[in-house]
N, C-alpha and C positions, 0 to 999 in steps of 0.2 A: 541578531534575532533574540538578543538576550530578554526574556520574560516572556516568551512567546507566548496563551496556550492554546491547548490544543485539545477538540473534544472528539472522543471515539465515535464514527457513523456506524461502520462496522467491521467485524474481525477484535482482535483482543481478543478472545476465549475461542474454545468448541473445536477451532479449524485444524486445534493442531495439538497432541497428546501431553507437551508440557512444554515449560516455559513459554516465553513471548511468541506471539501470533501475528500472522500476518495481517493487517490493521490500515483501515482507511480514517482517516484524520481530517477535520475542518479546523485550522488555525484561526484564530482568533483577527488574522492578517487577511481574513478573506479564501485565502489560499488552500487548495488542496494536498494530503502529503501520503504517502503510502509510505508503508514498510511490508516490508517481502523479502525473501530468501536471497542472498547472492547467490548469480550465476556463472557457470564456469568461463571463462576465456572465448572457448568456443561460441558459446552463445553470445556471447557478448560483440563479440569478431560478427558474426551473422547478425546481428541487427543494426552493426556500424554506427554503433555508438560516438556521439563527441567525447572530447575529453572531459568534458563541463557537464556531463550529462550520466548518466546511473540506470541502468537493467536490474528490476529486481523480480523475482515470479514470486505468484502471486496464486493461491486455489481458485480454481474454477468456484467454489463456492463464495466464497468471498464477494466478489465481483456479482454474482447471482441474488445474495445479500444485498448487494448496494444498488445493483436496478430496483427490487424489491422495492426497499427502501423511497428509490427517488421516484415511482408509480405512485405513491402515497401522494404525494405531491405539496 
């Protein structure tokens, strides 16, 4: 995926008191990408993750953001 990019929808700022945020992503590949917090083992065990696959959480605001967002239309 080398050269990807990748434009901020929302998240990047505000959701979180400093450093990087949890962030919804439109690549340039069509594709959609989150970043969000790793989760413990536990939670991860409970949602029966593949190996191929990644749990990450995410604010409730965030996500309220990005319906926002796609109501726009």
């Amino acid at each position: 995926m080398s050269g990807l990019r990748m434009k901020v929808l929302v998240g990047g700022g505000g959701l979180c008191s400093s450093g990087p945020c949890p962030t919804v992503y439109l690549g340039d590949d069509g594709r959609f990408y989150v970043q969000g917090f790793k989760v413990a083992a536990p939670v991860r065990a409970a949602a029966a993750v593949p190996a191929t696959e990644e749990v990450v959480e995410v604010p409730r605001a965030l996500l309220e953001e990005l319906r926002k967002l796609s109501s726009l239309g």
